[in-house]
N, C-alpha and C positions, 0 to 999 in steps of 0.2 A: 774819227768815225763816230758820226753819232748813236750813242747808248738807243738800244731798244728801249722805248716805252712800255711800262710796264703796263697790262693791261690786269686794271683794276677787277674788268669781270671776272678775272679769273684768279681765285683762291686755291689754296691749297688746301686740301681735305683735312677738316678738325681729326685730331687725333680720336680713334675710337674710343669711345665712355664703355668702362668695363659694364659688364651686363651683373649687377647684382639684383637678386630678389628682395622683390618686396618687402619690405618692414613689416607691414602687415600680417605677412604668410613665413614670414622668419621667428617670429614665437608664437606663432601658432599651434598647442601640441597638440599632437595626434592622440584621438581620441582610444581611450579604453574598452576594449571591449568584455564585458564582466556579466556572465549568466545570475538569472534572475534566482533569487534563490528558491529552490524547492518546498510545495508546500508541507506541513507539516501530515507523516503520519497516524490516522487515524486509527484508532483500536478498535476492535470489532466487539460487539456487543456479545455474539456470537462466541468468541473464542476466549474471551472472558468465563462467559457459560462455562466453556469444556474443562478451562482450568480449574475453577473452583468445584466442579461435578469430580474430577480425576483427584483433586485434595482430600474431598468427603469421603471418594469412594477408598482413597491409601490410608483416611482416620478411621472408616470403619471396621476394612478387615487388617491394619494393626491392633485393635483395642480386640476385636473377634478373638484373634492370636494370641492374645497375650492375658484374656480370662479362659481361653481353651485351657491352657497349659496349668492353671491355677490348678490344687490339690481338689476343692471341693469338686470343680465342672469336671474333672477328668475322673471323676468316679462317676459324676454322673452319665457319660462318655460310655464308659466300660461299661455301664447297667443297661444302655442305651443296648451294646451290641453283644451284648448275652441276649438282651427279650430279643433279637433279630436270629441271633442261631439258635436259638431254642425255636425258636416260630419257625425255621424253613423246615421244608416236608424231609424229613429223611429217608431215604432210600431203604427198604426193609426185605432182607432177604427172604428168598419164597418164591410161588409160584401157584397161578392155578393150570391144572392139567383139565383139558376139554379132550374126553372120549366120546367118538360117535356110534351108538346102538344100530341107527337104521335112517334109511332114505326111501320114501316109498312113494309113486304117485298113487293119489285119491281122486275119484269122480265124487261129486256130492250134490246135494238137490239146489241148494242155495250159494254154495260159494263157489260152483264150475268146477273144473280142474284145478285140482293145489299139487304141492310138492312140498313135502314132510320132510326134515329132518328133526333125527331124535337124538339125545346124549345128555352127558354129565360133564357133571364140573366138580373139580376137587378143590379141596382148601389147603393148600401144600406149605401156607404161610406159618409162623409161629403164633400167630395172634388172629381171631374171629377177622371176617371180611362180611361187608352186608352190601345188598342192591350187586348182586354179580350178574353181567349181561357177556350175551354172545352175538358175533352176528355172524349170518352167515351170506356167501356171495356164491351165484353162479358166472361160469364162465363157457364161452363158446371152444372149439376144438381149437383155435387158434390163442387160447388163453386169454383174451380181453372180457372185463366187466363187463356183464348185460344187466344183474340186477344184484341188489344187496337187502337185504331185512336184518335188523335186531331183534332181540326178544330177550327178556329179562327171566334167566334161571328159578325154579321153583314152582312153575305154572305147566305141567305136565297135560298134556290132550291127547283123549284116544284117540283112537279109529272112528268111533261111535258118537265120541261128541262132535269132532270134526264135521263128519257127513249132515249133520244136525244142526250146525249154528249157522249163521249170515257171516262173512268173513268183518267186517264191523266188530262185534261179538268175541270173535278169532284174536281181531288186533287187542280188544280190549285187555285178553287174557294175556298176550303177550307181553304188553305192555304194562302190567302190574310188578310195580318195580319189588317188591319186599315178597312177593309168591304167595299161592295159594296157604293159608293157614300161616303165613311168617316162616315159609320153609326157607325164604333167602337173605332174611335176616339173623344178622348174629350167624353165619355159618362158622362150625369152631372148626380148628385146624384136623385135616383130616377126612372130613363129613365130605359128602359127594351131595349136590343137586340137580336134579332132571333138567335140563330144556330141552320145548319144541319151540323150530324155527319156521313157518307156515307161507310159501310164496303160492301164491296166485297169476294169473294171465303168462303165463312163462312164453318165455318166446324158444321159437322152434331150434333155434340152434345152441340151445342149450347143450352143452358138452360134458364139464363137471361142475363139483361143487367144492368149496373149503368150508370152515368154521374158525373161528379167531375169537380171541377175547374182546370183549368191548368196553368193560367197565368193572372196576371190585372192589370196592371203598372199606380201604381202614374202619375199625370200629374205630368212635372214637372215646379214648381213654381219661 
């Protein structure tokens, strides 16, 4: 029997060529990835400043501290706060006593209707008191402020000069701080001075009155 012809058309399939990669892309290396580096920081002009200001300021009051404590400045220290307590006002036992004589209204030609009060002041302190003032305040039945006047001890008014002067006049004499003749200056311990307290235009619901101290100055020594 004759042999099949072999037909040339027909091969048999080339063995398959392994798949390798390219040469090319075989040392190829993958690239780094590496942050750029950060710019440098900047000092601030500013906080420069504060440093050297907080240096100056811990050199000066070290060196402050440390002549404080020296022998010579801490005497002078101590001399410093003796003139200080010798200088405050001391506190001085005493008292001035205000008695009231009299309350009276007055009709007058030139100053209207006033309202008088009269009294004294004592000098209860150990030592002369000069320029002593009173003032006095009315109050309505309900106890509230309507009016107040001062007047300076020593400046006594009658009945007679009242009804007689322009209240301008009135105020004048009240207002004379050291009294008629220096009766309120130098008051020595003990001595009583007059005051009149002299209001004007009163209002109708006047009720009462007080009297207070207003002022009594140390002589000074």
């Amino acid at each position: 029997m004759p042999s099949p012809v072999r037909d040339e058309t027909q091969r048999e399939p080339a063995p398959a060529q392994e798949s390798r990669p390219s040469r090319g892309h075989a040392n190829r290396a993958k690239p780094l990835s590496t942050p750029l580096p950060k710019p440098g920081r900047r000092i601030s002009i500013v906080s420069i400043l504060v440093t050297l200001v907080v240096i100056l300021v811990v050199a000066i009051v070290g060196t402050a501290v440390f002549f404080f404590f020296q022998p010579g400045v801490f005497d002078t220290r101590k001399a410093i706060d003796d003139f200080i307590s010798k200088s405050a006002t001391k506190v001085e036992p005493g008292k001035i006593t205000l008695t009231t004589q009299s309350a009276v209204y007055l009709s007058t030609q030139q100053a209207g209707d006033i309202f008088v009060i009269r009294g004294e002041a004592i000098n209860e302190y150990k030592n002369p008191r000069t320029a002593i003032a009173v003032k006095g305040i009315l109050y309505n039945a309900q106890g509230e402020i309507l009016k107040s006047q001062t007047a300076y001890c020593g400046n006594p008014l009658s009945d007679a000069t009242l009804t007689s002067l322009p209240f301008n006049k009135i105020e004048e004499a009240m207002a004379n701080q050291f009294g008629d003749s220096l009766a309120n200056l130098d008051v020595a311990p003990g001595k009583a001075v007059p005051f009149t307290i002299v209001f004007r235009q009163l209002p109708a619901e006047l009720s009462t009155y007080t009297v207070e101290l207003a002022e009594a100055r140390p002589v000074a020594q």
